[in-house]
C-alpha positions as CSV (number, residue, x, y, z in Angstrom):
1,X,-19.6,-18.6,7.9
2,X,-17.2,-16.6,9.5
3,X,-14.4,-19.1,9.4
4,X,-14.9,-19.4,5.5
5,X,-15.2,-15.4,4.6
6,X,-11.8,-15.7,6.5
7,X,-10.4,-18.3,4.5
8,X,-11.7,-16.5,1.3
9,X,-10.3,-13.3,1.9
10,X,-6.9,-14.9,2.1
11,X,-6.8,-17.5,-0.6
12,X,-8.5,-15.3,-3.1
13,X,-6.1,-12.6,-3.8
14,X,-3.2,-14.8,-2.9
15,X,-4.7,-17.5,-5.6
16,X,-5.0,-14.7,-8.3
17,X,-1.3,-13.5,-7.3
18,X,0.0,-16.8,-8.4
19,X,-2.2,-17.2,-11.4
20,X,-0.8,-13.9,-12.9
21,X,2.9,-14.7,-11.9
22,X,1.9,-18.1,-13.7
23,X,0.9,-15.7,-16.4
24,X,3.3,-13.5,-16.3
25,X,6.1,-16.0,-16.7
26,X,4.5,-18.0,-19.1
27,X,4.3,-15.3,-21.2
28,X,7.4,-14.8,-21.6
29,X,10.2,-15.1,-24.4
30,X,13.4,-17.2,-23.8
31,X,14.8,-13.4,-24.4
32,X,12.4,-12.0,-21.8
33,X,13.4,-14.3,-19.4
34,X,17.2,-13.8,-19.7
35,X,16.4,-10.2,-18.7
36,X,14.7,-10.9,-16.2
37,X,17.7,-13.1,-14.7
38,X,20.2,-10.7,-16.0
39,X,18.5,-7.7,-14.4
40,X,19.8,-9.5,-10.8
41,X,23.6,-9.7,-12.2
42,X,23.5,-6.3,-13.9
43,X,21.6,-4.3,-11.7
44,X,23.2,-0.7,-10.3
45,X,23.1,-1.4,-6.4
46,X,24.1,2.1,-5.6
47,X,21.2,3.0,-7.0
48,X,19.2,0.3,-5.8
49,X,20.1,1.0,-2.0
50,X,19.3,4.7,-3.1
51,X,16.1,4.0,-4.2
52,X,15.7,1.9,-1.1
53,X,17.0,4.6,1.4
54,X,13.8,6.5,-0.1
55,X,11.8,4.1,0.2
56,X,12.5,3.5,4.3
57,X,12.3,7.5,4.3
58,X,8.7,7.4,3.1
59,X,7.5,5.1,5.8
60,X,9.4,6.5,8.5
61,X,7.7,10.1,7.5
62,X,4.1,8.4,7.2
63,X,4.4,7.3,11.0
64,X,5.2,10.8,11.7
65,X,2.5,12.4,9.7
66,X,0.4,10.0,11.9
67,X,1.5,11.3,14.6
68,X,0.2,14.6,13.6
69,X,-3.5,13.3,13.8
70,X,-3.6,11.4,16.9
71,X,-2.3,14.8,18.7
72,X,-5.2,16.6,18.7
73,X,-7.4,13.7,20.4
74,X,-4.4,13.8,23.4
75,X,-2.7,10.9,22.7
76,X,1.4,11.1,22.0
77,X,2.2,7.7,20.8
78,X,6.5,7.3,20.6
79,X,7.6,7.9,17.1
80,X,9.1,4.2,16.9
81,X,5.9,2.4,17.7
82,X,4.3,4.4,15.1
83,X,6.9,3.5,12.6
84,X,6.6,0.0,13.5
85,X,3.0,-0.1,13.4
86,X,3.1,1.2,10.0
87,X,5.9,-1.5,9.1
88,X,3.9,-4.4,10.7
89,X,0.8,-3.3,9.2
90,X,2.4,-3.5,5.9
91,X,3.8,-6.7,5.9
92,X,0.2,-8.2,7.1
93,X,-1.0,-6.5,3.8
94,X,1.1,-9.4,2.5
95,X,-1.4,-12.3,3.3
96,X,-4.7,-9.8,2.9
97,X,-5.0,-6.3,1.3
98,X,-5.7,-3.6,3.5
99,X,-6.0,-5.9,6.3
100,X,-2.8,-4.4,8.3
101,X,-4.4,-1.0,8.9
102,X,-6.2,-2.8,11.2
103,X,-3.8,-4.7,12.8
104,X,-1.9,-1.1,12.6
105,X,-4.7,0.1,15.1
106,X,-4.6,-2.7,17.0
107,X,-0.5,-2.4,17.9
108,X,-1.4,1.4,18.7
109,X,-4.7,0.0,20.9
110,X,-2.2,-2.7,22.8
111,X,0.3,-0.5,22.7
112,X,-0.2,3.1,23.2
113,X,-3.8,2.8,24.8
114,X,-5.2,4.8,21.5
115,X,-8.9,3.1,21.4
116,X,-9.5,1.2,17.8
117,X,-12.5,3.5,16.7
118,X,-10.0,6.5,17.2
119,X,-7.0,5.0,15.2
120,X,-9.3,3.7,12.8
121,X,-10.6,7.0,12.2
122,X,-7.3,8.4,11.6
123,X,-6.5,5.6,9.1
124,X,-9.6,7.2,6.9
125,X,-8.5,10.0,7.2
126,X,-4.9,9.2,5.8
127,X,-6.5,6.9,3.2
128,X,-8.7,9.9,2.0
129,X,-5.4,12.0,1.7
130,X,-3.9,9.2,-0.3
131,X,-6.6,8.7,-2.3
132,X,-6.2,12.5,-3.2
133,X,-2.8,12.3,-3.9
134,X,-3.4,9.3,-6.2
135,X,-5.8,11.1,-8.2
136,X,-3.3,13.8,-9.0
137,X,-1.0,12.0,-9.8
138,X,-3.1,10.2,-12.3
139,X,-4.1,13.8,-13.5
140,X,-0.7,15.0,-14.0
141,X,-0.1,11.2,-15.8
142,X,-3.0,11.8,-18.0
143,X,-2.1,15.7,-18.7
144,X,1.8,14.4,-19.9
145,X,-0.1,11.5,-22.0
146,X,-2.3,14.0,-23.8
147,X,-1.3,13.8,-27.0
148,X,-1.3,10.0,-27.3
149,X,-3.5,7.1,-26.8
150,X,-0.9,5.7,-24.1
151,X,-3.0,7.0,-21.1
152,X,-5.9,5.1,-22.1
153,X,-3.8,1.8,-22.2
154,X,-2.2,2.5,-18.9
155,X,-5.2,3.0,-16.9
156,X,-6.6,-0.4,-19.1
157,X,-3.7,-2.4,-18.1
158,X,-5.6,-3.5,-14.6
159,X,-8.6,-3.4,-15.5
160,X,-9.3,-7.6,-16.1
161,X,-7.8,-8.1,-12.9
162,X,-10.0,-6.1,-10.9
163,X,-13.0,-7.6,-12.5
164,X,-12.2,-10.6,-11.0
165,X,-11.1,-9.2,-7.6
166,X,-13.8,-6.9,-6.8
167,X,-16.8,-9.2,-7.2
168,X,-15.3,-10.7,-3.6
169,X,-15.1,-7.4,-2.6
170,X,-18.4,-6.9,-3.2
171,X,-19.7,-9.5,-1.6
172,X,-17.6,-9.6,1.9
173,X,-19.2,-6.3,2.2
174,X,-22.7,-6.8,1.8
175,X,-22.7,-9.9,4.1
176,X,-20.8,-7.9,7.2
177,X,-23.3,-5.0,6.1
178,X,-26.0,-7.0,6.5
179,X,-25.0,-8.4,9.6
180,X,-24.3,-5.6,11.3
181,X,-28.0,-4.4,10.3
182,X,-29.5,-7.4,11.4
183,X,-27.6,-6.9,15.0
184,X,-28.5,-3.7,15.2
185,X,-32.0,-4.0,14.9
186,X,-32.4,-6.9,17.2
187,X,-30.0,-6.3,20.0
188,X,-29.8,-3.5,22.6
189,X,-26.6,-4.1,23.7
190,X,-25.1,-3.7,19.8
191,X,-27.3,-0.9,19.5
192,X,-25.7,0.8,22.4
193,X,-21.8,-0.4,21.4
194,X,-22.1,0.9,17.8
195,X,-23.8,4.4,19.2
196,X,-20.8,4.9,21.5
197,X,-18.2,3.4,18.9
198,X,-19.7,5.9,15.9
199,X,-19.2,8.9,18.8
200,X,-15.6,7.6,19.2
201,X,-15.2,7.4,15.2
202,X,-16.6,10.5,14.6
203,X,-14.1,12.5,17.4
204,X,-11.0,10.6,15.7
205,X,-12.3,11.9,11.9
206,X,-12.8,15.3,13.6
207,X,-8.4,15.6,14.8
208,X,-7.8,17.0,11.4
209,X,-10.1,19.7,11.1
210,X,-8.7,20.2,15.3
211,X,-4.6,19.5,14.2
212,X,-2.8,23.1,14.6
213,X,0.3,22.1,12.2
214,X,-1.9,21.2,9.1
215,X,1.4,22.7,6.8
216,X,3.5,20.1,8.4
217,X,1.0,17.4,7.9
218,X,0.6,18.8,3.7
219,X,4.7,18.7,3.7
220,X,4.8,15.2,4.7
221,X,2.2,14.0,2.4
222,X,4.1,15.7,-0.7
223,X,7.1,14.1,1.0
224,X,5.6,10.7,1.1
225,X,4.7,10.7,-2.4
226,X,7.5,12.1,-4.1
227,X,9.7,9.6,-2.5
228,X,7.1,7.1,-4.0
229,X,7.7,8.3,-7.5
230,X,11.0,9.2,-7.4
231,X,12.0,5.8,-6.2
232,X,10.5,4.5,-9.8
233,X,12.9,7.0,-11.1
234,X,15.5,5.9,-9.1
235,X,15.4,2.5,-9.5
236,X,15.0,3.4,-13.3
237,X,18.8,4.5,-13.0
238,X,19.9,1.1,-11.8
239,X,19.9,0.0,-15.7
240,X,20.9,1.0,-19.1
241,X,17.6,-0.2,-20.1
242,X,15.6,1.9,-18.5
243,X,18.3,5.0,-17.4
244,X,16.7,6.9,-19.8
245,X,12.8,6.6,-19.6
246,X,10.5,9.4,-19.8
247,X,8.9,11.0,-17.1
248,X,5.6,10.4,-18.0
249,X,6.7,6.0,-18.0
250,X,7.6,6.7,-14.7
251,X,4.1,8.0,-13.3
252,X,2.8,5.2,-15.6
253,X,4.9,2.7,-14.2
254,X,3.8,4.0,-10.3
255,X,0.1,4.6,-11.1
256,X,-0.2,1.0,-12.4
257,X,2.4,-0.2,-9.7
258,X,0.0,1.3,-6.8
259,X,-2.9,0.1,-8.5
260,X,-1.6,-3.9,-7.9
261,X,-0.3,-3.4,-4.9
262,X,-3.9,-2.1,-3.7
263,X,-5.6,-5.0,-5.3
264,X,-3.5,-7.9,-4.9
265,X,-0.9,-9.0,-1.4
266,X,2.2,-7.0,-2.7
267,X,1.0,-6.6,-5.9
268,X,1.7,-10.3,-6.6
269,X,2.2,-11.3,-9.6
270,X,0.4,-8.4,-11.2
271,X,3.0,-5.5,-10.7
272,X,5.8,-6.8,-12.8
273,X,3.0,-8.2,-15.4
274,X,1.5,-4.2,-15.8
275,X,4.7,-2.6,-15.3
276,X,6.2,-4.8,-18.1
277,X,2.8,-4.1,-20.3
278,X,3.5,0.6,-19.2
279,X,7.4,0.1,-20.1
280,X,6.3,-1.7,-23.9
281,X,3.8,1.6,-25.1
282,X,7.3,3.4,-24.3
283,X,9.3,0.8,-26.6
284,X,10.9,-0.5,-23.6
285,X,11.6,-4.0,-24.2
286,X,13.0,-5.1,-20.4
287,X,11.3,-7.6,-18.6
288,X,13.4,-7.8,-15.7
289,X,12.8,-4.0,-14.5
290,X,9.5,-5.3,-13.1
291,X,9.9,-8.3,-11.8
292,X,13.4,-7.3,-9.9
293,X,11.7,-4.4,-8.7
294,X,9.0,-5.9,-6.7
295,X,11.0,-8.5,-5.8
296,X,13.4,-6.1,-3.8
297,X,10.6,-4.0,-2.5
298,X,9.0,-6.7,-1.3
299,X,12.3,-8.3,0.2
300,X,12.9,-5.1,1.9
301,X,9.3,-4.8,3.4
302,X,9.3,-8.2,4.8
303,X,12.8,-7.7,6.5
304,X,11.5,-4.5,8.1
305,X,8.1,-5.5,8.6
306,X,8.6,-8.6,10.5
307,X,11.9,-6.7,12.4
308,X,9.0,-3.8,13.3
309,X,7.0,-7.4,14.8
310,X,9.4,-8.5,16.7
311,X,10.9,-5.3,18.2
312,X,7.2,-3.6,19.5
313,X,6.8,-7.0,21.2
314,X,10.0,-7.0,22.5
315,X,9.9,-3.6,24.2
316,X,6.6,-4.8,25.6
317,X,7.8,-7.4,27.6
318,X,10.8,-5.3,28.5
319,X,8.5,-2.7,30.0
320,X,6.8,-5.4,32.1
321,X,9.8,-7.0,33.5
């Protein structure tokens, strides 16, 4: 059963990925798809590598926000082991969502002796942040949208998508849940491994209310998601098309952006099919601004993800010998 919820978990959202670049591309006008292969031959790369420079700016500052959490608890991970956990635990995003923050905590376990129940504690603690930070950003997209019907469409544009997705979700959960219920009621062993894992959990959620530079850790998270929006903007520039899009497109390109890259690996196939659907209410009519977006972003996240790999293995084994 295992072995199969496995296997789900990964061929699920990559299957709908492909099904909506299917979609997405299928969908499209002979005119449509010029742009798209224009958008590579065209493109700004000054601005591009800008918007990339950001981009590598906001990950490098998430692994030192982290750092900020794990303090309190006595542990001082190095800042490049953070960074590459957080790179590594992207790229595993990749192949299932959400599943790198766990294989995040497990490079800081291996490598930094931080326990799992700790770092996993700290991850709910950044995702709760986040989570804030996404719902203001959705505010301040709605406030902008006001006047107009557009906000309603924006937030619509996912919404078949995750019908299908979170059925799955629904159900992986309810079979660990249950699981974990059933071991806990009939082993002693479990019983006494969850008790002590739960205390663990609970002293890792507790290093923010202990952390002494809670400013620093509110500046970074500002940082982090400016970068984040402004690299919409940014990349924006790259094109006459889009040079001159409104500010509220671009929170309504990077709400519905996040919103696929949440749900599906990378946002496969369903960021440059939303983003395309955000840029349209605006009477954009550039198909290629999506689909050359993710497909740099996610060219650039590979290349430092699987670099992040290779180099916190690396300086393993060169500690050992």
């Amino acid at each position: 059963m295992k072995k199969i919820l496995k296997i789900l978990k990964i061929i699920v959202p990559i299957g709908i990925g492909i099904y909506l670049t299917w979609f997405f591309f299928h969908d499209l006008t002979k005119t449509e798809i010029s742009q798209v292969k224009r958008s590579f031959l065209s493109a700004n790369y000054l601005w591009v590598i800008l918007s990339l420079i950001v981009t590598f700016l906001s990950h490098l500052v998430r692994a030192r926000r982290w750092l900020l959490l794990v303090a309190p608890m006595g542990y001082k991970p190095k800042l490049s082991n953070a960074y590459h956990g957080v790179m590594a635990g992207y790229i595993i995003n990749y192949t299932i969502p959400r599943a790198g923050e766990f294989a995040r905590v497990g490079l800081m376990a291996r490598y930094e002796k931080l326990p799992i129940e700790k770092g996993i504690a700290t991850i709910v603690i950044e995702r709760v942040i986040d989570m804030i930070m996404l719902g203001l950003i959705i505010l301040v997209t709605g406030y902008m949208q006001v006047d107009s019907d557009k906000f309603d469409q924006i937030m619509q544009t996912q919404e078949n998508t995750t019908n299908i997705f979170w059925p799955w979700i629904v159900v992986i959960v309810l079979v660990l849940g249950i699981t974990a219920f059933i071991l806990y009621l009939r082993s002693d062993k479990f019983r006494l491994l969850a008790r002590q894992k739960i205390m663990s959990l609970w002293e890792g959620l507790r290093s923010f209310q202990k952390m002494e530079q809670k400013w620093r850790f509110t500046g970074y998270t500002f940082f982090i998601w400016i970068c984040y929006v402004g690299g919409v903007w940014i990349f924006a520039q790259a094109f006459n098309e889009t040079a001159n899009m409104p500010v509220e497109s671009v929170f309504g390109v990077f709400v519905v952006g996040a919103a696929a890259i949440a749900i599906l690996p990378g946002g496969l196939g369903a960021y440059p099919l939303w983003v395309n659907k955000v840029l349209v209410l605006y009477g954009i009519h550039f198909a290629g601004f999506g689909i050359f977006v993710w497909v740099v972003t996610t060219v650039l996240m590979i290349v430092l993800g699987l670099t992040s790999l290779f180099l916190i293995q690396r300086k393993k084994e060169l500690a050992v010998h």
